[in-house]
C-alpha positions in Angstrom: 13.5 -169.7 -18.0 10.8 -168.8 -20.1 11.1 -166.1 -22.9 8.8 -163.4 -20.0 11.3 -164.1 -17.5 14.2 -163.2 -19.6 12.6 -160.3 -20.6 12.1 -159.2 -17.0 15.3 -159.7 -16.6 16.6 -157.7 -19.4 14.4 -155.1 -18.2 15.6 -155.1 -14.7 19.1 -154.8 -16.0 19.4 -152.5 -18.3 16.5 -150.0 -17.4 15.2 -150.3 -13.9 18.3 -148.3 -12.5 17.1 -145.0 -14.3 12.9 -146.0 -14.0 13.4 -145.8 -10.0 12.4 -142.4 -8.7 14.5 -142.1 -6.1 18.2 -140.6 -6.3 20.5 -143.5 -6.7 24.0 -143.5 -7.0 27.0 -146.2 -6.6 30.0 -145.1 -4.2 33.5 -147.1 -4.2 35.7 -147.4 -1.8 37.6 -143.5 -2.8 33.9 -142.1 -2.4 33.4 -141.6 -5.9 30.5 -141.4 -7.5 30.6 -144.6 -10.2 27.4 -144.5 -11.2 24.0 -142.8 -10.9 20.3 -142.7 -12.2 18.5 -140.0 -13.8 16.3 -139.1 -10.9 19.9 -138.4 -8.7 21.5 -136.2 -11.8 18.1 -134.0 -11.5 18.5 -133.4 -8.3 22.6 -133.3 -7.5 23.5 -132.4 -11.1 26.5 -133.6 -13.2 28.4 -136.6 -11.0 31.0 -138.1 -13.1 34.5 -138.3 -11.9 33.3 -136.3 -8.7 32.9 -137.4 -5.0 29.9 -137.6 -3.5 30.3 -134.9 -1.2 31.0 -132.7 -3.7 28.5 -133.8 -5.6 25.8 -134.0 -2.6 26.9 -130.9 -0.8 29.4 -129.1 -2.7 32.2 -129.5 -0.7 35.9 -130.2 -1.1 36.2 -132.0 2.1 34.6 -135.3 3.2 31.5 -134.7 5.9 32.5 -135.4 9.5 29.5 -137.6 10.0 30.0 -139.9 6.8 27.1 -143.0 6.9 29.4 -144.2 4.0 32.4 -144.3 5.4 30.9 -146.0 9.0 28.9 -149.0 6.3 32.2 -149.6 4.3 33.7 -150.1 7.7 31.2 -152.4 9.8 29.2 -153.3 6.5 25.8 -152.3 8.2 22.8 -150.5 6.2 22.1 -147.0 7.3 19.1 -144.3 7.1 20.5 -140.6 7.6 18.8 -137.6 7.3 21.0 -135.2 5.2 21.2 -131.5 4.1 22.8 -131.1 0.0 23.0 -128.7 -2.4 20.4 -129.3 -5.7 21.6 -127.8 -8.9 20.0 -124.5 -8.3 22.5 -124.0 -5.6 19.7 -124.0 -2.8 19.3 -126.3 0.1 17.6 -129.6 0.2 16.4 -132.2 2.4 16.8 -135.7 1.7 16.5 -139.1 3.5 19.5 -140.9 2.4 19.5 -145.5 2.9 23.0 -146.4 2.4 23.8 -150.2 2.0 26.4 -152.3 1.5 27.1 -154.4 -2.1 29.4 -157.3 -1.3 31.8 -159.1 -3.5 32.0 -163.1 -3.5 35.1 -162.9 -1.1 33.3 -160.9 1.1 34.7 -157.7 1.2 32.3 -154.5 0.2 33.8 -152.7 -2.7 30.7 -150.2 -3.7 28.0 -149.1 -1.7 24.5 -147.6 -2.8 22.7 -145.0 -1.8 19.4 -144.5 -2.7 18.0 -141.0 -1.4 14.3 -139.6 -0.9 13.4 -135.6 -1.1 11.8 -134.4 1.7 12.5 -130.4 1.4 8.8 -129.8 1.0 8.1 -131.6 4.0 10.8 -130.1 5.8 9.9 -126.7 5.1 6.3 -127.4 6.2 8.0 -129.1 9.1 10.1 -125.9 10.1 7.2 -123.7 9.3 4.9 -125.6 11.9 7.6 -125.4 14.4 8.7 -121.8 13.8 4.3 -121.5 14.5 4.1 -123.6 17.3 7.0 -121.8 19.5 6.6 -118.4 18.2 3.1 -117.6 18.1 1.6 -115.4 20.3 -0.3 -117.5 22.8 0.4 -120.2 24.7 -0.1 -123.9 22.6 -0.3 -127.2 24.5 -0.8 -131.0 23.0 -3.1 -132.9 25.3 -3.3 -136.8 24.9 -6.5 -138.5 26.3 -5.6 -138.9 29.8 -5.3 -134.9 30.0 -1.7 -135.0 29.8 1.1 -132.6 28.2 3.0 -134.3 26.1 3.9 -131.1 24.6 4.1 -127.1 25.4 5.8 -124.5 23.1 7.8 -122.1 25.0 5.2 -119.2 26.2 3.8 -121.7 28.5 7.5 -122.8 29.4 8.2 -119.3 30.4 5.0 -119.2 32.5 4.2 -122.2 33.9 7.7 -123.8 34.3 8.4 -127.8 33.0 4.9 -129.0 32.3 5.1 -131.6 29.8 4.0 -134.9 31.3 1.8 -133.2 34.1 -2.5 -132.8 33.8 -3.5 -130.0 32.3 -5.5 -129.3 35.5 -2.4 -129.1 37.8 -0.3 -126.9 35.5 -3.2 -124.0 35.0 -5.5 -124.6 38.1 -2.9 -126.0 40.8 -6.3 -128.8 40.8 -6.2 -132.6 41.8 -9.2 -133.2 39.7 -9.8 -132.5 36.1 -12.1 -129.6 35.4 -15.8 -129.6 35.8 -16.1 -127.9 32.3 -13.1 -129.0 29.9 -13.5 -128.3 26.6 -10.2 -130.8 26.3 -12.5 -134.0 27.0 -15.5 -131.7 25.1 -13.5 -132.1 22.0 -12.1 -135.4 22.3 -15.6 -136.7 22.6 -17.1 -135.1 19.7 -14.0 -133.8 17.8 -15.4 -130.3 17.4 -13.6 -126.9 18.6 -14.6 -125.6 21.8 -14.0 -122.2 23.7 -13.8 -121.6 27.0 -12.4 -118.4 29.6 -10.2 -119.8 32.3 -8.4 -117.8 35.1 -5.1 -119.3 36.3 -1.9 -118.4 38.0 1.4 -118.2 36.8 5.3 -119.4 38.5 4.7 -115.8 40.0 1.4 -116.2 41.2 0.0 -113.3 38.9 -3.9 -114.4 38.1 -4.3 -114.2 34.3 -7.6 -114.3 32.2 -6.9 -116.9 29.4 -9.2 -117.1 26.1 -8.8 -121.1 25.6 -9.5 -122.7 22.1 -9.4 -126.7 21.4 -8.9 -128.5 18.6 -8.9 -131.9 17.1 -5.7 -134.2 16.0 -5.8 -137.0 14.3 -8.3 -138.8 12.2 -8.7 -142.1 14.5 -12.3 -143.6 14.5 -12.4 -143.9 17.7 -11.7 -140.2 18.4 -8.2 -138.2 17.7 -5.3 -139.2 19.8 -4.7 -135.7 20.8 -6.4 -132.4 21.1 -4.3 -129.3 20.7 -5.5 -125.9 23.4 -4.5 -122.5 22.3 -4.7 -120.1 25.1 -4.9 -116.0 24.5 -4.0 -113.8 27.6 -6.9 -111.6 27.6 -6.1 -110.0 30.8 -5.2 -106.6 29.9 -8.1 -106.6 27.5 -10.5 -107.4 30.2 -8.8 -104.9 32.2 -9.0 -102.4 29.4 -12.4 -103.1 28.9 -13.7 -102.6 32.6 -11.8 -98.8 32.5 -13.5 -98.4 29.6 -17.2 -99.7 31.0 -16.3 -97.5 34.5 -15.0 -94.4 32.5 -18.5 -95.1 29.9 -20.5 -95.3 32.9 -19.1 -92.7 34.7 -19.7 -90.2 31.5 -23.2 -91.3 31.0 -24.2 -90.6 34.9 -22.6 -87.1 34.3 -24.4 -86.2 31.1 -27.5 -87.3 32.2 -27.1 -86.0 36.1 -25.8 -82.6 34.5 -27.5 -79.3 35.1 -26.5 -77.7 31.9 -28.4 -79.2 28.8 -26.0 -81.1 26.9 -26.1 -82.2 23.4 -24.1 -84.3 21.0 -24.1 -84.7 16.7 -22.4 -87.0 15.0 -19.8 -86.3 12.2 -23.1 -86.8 9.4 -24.4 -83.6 12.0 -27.5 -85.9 13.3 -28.3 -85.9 16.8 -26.7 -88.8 18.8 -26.8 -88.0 22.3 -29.1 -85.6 24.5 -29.5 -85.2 28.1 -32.8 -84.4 30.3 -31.9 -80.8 31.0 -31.5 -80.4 27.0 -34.9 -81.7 26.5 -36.3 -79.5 29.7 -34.4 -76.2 28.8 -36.3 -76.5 25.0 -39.4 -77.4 26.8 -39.9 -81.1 24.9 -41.7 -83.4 26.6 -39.5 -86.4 28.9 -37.7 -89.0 26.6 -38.7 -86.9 23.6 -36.0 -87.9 20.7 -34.2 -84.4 19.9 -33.6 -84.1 16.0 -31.9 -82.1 14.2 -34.5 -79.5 13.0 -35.4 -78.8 16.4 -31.8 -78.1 17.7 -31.2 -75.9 14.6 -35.0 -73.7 15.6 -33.6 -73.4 19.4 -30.1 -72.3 18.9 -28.9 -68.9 17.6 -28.5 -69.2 13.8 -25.5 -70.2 12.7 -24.1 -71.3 15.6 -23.4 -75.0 14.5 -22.3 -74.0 11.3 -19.4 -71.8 13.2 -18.5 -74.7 15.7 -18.2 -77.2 12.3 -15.8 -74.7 10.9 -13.5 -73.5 13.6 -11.1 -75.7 15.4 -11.2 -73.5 19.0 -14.2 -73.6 21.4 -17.0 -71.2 20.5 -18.1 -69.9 23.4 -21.3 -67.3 23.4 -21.6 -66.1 27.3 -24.5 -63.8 27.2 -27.0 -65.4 24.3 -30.5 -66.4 24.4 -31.9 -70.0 22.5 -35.9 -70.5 22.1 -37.8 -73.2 23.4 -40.7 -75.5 21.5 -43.2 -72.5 22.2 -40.5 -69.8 20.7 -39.8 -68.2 24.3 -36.2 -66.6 24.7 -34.2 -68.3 27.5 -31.0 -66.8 28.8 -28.5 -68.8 28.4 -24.4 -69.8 27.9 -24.0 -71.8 25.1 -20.0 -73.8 24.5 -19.3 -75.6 21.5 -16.8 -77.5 20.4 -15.7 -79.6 17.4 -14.4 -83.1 18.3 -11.6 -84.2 16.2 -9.5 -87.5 17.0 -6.4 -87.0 14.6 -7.9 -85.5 11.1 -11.1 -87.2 11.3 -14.1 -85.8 13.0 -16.4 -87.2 14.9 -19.0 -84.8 15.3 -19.9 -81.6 17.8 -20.5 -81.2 21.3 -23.0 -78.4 22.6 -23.1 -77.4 26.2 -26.3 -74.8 27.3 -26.1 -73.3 30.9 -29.4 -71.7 31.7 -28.3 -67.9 32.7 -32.3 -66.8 34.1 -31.3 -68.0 38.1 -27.9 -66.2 37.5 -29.3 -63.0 36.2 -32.4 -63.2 38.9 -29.3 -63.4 41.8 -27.8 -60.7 40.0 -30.8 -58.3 40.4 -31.7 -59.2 43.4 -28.2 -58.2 44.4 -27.9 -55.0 42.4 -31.3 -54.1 44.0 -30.0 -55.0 47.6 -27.4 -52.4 46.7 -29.3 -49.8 46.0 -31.3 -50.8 49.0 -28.4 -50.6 51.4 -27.4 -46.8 49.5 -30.9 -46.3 50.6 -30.2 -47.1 54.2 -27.0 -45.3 54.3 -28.4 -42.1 52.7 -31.3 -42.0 55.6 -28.6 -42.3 58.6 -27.2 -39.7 56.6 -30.2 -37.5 56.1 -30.1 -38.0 59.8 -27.3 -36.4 60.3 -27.3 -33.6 57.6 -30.7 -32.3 59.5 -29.4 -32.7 63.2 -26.6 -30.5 61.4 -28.9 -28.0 59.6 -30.9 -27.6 62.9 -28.4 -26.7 64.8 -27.9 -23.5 62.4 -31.1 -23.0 62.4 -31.4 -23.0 65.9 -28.0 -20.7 65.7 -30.0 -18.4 63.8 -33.0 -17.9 65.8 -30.9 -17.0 68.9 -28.9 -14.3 67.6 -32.1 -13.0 66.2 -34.2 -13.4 69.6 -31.1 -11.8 71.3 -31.0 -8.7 68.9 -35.2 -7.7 69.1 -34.8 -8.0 72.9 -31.6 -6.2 73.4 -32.5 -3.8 70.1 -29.5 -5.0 69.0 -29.4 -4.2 64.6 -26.0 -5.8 64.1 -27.0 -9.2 65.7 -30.3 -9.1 64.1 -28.8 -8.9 60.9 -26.1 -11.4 61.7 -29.0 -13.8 62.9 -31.1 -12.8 59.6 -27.7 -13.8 57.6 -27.1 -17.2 59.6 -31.3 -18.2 58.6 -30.6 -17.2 55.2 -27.8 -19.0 54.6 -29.2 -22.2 56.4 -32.1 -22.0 54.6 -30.2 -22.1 51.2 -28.1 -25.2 52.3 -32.1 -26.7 53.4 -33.3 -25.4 49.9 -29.9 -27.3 47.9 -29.7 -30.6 50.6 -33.6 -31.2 49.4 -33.6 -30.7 46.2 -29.9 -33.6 45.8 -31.6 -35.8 47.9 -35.0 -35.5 45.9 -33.2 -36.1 42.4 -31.3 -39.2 44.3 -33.6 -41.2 45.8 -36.3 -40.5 43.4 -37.4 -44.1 41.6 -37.0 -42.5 37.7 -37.0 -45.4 35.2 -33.9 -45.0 33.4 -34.6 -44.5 29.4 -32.1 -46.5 28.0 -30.6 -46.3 24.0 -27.6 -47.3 21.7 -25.3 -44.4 21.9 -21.7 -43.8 21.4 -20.2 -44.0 24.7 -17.1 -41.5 23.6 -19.6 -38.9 22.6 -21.0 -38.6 26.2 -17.0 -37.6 27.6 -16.8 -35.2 25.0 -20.1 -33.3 25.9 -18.8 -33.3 29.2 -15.6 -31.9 28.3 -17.5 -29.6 26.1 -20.0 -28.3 29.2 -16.4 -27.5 32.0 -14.5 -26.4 29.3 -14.4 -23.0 30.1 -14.7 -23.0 33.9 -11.4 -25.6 33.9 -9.5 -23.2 31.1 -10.5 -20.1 33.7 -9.3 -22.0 36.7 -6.1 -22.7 34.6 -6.5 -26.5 34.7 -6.2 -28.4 31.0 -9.0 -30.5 30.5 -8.9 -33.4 28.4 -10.7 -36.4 26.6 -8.5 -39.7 25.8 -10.6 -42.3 23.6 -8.7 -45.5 24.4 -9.3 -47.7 20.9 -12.5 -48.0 19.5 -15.9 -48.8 21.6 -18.3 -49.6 20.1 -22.2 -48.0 20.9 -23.6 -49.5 24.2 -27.3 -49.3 25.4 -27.0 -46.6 28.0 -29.4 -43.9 30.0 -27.4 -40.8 28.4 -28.4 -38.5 30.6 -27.7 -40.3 33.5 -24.4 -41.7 32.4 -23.9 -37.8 31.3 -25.1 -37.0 35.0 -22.1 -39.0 37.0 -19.2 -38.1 34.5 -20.2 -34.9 35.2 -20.1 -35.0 39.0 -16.8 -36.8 38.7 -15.1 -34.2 36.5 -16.7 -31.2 38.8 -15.0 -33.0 41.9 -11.6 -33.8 39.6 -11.6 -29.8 39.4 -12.5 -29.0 42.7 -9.4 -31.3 43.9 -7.3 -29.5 42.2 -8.3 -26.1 43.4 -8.3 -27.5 46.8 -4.5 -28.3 45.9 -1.9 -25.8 47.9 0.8 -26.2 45.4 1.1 -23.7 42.7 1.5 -25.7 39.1 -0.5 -26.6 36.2 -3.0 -28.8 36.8 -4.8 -31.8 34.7 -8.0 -33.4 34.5 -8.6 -36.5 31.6 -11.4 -39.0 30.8 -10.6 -42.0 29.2 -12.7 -44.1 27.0 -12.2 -47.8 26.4 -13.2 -51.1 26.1 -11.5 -53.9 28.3 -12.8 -57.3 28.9 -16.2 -57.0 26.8 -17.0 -54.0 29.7 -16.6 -50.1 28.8 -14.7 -48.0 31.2 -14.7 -44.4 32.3 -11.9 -43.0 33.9 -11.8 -39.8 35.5 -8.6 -38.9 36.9 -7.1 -35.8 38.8 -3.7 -34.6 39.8 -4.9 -32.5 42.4 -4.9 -32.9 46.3 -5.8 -36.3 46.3 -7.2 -38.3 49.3 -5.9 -40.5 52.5 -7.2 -43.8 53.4 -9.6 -42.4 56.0 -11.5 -40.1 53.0 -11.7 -42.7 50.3 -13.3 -45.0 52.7 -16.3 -42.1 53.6 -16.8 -41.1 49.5 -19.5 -43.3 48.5 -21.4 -43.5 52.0 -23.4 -41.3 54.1 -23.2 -37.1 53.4 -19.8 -37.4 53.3 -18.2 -34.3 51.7 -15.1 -32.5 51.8 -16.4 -28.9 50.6 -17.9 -27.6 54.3 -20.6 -25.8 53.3 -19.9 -26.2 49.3 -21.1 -29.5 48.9 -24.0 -32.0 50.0 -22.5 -35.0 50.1 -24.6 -36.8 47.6 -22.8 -36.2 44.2 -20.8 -39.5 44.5 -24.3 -41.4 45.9 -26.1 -39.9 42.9 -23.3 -41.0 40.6 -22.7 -44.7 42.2 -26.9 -45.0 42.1 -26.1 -44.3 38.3 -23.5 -46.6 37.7 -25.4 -49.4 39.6 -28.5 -48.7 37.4 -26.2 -50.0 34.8 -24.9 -53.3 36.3 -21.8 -51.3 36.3 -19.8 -50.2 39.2 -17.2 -47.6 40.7 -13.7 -47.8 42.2 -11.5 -45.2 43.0 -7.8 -45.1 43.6 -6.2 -42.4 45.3 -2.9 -41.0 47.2 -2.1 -37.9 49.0 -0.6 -35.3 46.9 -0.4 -37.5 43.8 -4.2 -37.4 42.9 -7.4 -39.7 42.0 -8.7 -41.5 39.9 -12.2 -42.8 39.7 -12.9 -45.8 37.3 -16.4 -46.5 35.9 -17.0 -50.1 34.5 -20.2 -51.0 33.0 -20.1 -54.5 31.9 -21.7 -55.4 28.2 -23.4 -57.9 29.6 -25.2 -56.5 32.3 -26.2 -53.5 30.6 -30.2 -53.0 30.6 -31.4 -53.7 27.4 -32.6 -51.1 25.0 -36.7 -50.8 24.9 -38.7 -51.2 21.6 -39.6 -47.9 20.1 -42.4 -46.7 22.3 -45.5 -44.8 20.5 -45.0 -41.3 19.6 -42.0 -41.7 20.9 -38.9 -41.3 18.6 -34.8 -41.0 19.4 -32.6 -39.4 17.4 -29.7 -41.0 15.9 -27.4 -39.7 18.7 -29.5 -41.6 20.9 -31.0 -38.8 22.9 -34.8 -38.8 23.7 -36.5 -36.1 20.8 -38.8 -35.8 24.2 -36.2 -34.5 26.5 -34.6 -35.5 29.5 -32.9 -33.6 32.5 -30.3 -34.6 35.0 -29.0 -32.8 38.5 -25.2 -32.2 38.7 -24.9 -32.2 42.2 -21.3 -32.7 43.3 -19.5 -34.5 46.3 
């Protein structure tokens, strides 16, 4: 042997054992470890005078399944895959070759083990796995005849045993591959391709799959398989459709709507506006809305309060100006849109009020038309009446010159007289009812109207031994009002609350009261009695006709006069009443429909009580 090869030699001897990279360790017959390399101390730590499974695996008792144990037996080499213990007390993975070292007579006193660390690859390994089975979509491996050869357990669940079957007979229930696949797509040019596939699951549900393909394997000839991730997209889709109907269906109604509706953002920029905005604000069609034009149209500081409050604003009565700076009447909503603490802008809803408040003249006009009609069948009625007096008259007086009778000329004379007086008063009510006066109309204190009244029957209801009073409910706050009219029909209604109670055959105190208040953005008179009252039959005659429950006291058009009043004021009358117990007559006048105070006319001033410095006058007539 040359000098080399007995180096070599030496070499292998004395320092190849420890140069080897692998764990290697000597095992006798007892399982003790008798000798080991550096690279196996490393890994297993200290082995001397220990056992390889305590050494490997930290354990006092020899491992059920022990490839040592089977090779000292039958002699044969062995490759195990084996879970130890390395010297950090943490699990590894190793790939253990045990084999045989036999003596001259045959027998095998020491085996060796020599033993390869694959934890890294086993964690990668376990990591893939955990991936492939629990990741949220279904994963299938497809070889090139468009087989499964493997499915993680979404599509198990779904789709039953499918490994071995086409891909086209698991999803589609097909006997021919797909006209489209992006399998054979990307086995052809190794790239990723997407596709959307509907199939049918073991219950025969249709699902809407989002498939995905990918390349594996670096052959040159193409990869030997081709990996398809499918996402169930079916609730998305389905999501997505209500949301397109539900988008849709808003859109049509914003743009369809007869109210002008308009939209800012949470910067306060117009985003959205429909036609009836742009026509209301007289722009011209598909005219882009901004921001400085809204601001010009609305009342000021309307957005500003919608920003700030966290409740509807809601203006029901309010007027917003067009391009040309013409007032429109309108109801304006706003409301701040807030999902969770963040805002997303304001939303601005303008119903045009002018056709409203045209129907709502027209009607207040047809009712004073049809008072109209009913207070000609009346006058009707009232002359048939006074004719028949008349007519009284002139017979007692024809009989008394031909007969020379004194005492029935003078009872004649008396019965002309007296006719003639009722003639003289029934002309002079119905004049001051029917007659077309234009209401002068002024911001006055609504209170201080019932108190004048009060003030004016003081004295006749203190004589008559009735206590009249003046209850202001809260404050109200001044109105634009005729004052003389409005003075006119509280004072026909507290002249017939006295009357009532004169009329009364019980002996007691009596009480008249007017109430002022505000209720429901409307101020209310009421007028209330505890005199004689009325049955169902009278309070259904009071406000038609010459009705009157005086004989010859009255006219009949008091409560005509005073409902004409009431009407000229948008307002209107009720009355409530029982037999005995009393009446009370309630006057609402509604804020909103109250006629709007004039500009200062020339040479024309009003005091600060609201009175005309020019004067004004008013019949009292009573019912």
């Amino acid at each position: 042997m040359s000098p080399h090869g007995r180096d070599l030699e030496s070499w292998i001897r004395g320092q190849l054992f420890d140069a080897v990279p692998m764990a290697v360790a000597v095992i006798d017959q007892q399982m003790n470890v008798v000798h080991a390399n550096e690279a196996f101390a490393r890994v297993f730590g200290p082995w001397e005078g220990r056992r390889c499974h305590e050494v490997y695996k930290d354990r006092s008792t020899p491992c059920e399944r022990c490839s040592a144990f089977a090779t000292f037996r039958d002699g044969v080499t062995r490759v195990s895959e084996e879970i130890g213990v390395d010297t950090k007390g943490q699990r590894t993975w190793y790939v253990k070759h045990t084999f045989p070292i036999r003596a001259s007579d045959g027998t095998i006193p020491y085996l060796v083990e020599m033993s390869t660390d694959v934890s890294d690859l086993e964690r990668m390994r376990q990591v893939n796995e955990a991936l492939f089975e629990r990741v949220p979509c279904e994963i299938v491996l497809i070889d090139r005849n468009l087989r499964i050869v493997r499915a993680n357990a979404r599509v198990v669940e779904s789709f039953g045993n499918v490994q071995g079957r086409p891909c086209y007979e698991v999803f589609k229930g097909a006997s021919e591959k797909c006209r489209d696949c992006p399998a054979e797509d990307t086995f052809r040019d190794r790239r990723s391709h997407f596709c959307r596939s509907t199939v049918r699951n073991l219950s025969g549900e249709s699902i809407e799959l989002h498939v995905t393909t990918a390349a594996l394997g670096t052959e040159e000839d193409g990869p030997d398989l081709v990996m398809e991730m499918a996402v169930d997209v079916t609730e998305s889709l389905r999501l997505r459709r209500e949301l397109d109907v539900a988008h849709t269906f808003l859109q049509t109604f914003v743009a369809s709507s007869n109210d002008g509706i308009i939209g800012l953002d949470a910067a306060g920029q117009v985003m959205l506006w429909n036609p009836s905005a742009i026509q209301r604000l007289g722009l011209p069609c598909g005219h882009s809305l901004t921001r400085a034009e809204l601001e010009q149209a609305l009342p000021e500081g309307f957005l500003a309060e919608v920003a700030s409050s966290r409740e509807p604003v809601e203006r029901a009565d309010t007027v917003v100006f067009d391009v040309e700076h013409n007032p429109i009447a309108v109801r304006l909503t706003g409301i701040r849109l807030r999902r969770g603490d963040e805002d997303l802008g304001i939303a601005v809803a303008c119903q045009d009020l002018r056709t409203i408040k045209r129907l709502e003249k027209e009607k207040l006009d047809a009712e004073r038309l049809a008072a109209v009609g009913q207070t000609v069948a009346g006058l009707a009625h009232g002359i048939k009446n006074l004719m028949t007096g008349l007519e009284g008259g002139m017979y007692m007086l024809d009989t008394g010159l031909r007969k020379g009778n004194a005492q029935r000329i003078q009872q004649g004379f008396d019965m002309l007289a007296r006719n003639v007086t009722r003639i003289s008063s029934f002309v002079k009510d119905f004049l001051s009812f029917s007659k077309g006066r234009t209401i002068a109309v002024a911001s006055c204190d609504p209170a201080a109207i019932a108190d004048e009244v009060v003030s004016l029957y003081g004295l006749r209801a203190r004589a008559l031994g009735i206590e009249l009073t003046h209850e202001r409910v809260g404050e109200v706050a001044p109105a634009p009002l005729d004052r003389e009219g409005i003075h006119e029909g509280l004072t026909n209604l507290v002249g017939n609350a006295i009357d009532a109670c004169q009329m009364s055959e019980e002996k007691r105190p009596y009480h008249v009261t007017i109430r002022t208040l505000e209720r429901d953005g409307a101020v209310v008179y009421e007028v209330s009695d505890d005199g004689c009252g009325m049955d169902y039959d009278v309070k259904k005659k009071v406000f038609t006709t010459f009705f009157t429950t005086k004989g010859l006291g009255g006219t009949g058009l008091g409560l005509l006069s005073t409902r004409k009043i009431i009407q000229e004021h948008g307002g209107q009358i009720d009355v409530e009443s029982e037999p005995g117990q009393g009446t009370t007559f309630r006057v609402t006048l509604p804020r909103n429909r109250l006629p709007q105070e004039p500009p200062p006319a020339n040479g024309r001033e009003r005091g600060a009580d609201g009175r005309s410095n020019a004067g004004s006058g008013g019949s009292h007539g009573q019912a």
